[in-house]
C-alpha positions as CSV (number, residue, x, y, z in Angstrom):
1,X,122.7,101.1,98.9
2,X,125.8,103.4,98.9
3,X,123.3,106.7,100.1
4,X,122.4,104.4,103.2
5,X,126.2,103.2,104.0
6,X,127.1,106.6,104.4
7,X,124.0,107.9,105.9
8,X,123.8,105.1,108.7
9,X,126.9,105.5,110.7
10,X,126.6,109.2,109.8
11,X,123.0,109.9,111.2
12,X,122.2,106.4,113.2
13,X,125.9,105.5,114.7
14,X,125.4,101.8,112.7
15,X,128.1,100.8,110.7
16,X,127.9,101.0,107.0
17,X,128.5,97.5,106.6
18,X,124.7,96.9,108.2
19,X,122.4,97.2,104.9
20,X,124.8,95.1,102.7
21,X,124.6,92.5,105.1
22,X,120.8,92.4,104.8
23,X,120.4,92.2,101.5
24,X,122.9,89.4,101.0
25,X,121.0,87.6,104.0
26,X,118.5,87.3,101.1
27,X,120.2,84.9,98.9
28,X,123.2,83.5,101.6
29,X,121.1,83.3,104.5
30,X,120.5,84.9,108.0
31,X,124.3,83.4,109.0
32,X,125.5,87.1,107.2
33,X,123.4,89.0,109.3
34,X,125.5,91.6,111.4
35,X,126.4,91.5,114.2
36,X,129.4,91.1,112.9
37,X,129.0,94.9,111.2
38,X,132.6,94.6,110.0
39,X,133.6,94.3,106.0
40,X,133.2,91.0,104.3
41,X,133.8,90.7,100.1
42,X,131.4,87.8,99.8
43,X,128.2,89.4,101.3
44,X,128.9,92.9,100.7
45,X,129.7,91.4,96.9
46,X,126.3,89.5,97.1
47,X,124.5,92.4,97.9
48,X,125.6,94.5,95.5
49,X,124.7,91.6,92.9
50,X,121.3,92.0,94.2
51,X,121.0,95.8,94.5
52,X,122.5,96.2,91.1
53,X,119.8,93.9,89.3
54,X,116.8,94.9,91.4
55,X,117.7,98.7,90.9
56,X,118.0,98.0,86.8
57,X,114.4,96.3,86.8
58,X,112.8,98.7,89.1
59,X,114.2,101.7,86.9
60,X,112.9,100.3,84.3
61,X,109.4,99.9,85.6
62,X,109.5,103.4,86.6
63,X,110.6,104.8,82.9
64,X,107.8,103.1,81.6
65,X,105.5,105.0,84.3
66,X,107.7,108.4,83.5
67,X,108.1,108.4,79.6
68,X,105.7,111.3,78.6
69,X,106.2,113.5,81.9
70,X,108.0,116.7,82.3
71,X,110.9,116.5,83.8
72,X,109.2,117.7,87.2
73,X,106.4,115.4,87.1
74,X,108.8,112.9,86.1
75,X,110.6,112.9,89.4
76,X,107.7,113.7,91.6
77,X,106.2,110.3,90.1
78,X,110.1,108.5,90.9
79,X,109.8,110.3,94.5
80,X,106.7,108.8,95.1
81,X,107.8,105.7,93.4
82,X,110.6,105.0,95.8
83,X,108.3,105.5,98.5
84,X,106.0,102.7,97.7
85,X,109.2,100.7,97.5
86,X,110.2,101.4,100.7
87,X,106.8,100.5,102.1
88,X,107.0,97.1,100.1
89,X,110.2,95.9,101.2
90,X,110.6,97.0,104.7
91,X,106.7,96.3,105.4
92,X,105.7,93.9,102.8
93,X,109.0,91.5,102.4
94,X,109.1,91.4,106.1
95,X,106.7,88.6,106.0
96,X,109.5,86.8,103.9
97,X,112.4,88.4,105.6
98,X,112.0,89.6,109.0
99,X,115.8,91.6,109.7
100,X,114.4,94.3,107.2
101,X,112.5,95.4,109.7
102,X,115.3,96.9,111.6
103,X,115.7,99.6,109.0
104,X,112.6,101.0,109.4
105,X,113.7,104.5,109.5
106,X,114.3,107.5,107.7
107,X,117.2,107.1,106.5
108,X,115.9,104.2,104.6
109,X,112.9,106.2,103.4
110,X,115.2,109.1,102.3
111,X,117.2,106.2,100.1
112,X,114.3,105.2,98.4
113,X,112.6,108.5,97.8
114,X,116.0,109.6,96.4
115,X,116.7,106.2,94.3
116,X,113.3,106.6,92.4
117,X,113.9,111.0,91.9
118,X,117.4,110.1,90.5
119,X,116.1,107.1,88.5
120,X,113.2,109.2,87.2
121,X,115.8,112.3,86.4
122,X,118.5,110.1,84.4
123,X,115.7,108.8,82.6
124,X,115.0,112.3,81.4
125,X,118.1,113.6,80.5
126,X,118.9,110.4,78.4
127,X,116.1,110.7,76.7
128,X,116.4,114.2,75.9
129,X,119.9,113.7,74.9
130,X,118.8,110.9,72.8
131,X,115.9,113.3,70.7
132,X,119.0,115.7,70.5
């Protein structure tokens, strides 16, 4: 969430207070939705709530999918991972939640392809530095 708050006004001239909004609209409703695209604690607070727990049990899954690769492998498979993620919720969920179809873009795709590579390369070193 924090990769696509900088990359959005960076790269697409939206305001980083965009993709917060949408995942709170989740939970709090489409009344959070921007436009306003200013700060607010509750949704932005919300979505973080939501982000946080979704990214714990998704990086889960994908340990359980990454324990016996090499460390290559390992975040080839998360790469690839985040990618089906992104096709799920900005594709799948949309049926459910129609505003994540907005950000259908790259810079969305390049935040989940990076969440599952990073998820799948922590997952390595803590487990080396556990065998250690």
């Amino acid at each position: 969430m924090m990769l696509e708050m900088v990359l959005v006004p960076v790269f697409m001239g939206g305001s980083p207070w965009g993709p917060p909004r949408m995942i709170a609209a989740i939970v709090m409703g489409k009344s959070v939705l921007p436009p306003p695209d200013t700060f607010a604690l509750a949704p932005v607070m919300v979505a973080m709530l939501i982000h946080l727990m979704l990214s714990i049990v998704l990086s889960i899954v994908l340990a359980l999918l990454v324990a016996r690769l090499g460390t290559g492998a390992a975040v080839m498979v998360g790469a690839v991972f985040g990618l089906v993620l992104y096709v799920i919720n900005f594709y799948g969920m949309t049926a459910v939640f129609p505003w994540f179809a907005m950000a259908r873009n790259w810079v969305t795709i390049f935040a989940h392809v990076m969440f599952g590579a990073v998820a799948a390369l922590s997952y390595g070193w803590l487990r080396r530095s556990r065998l250690n």
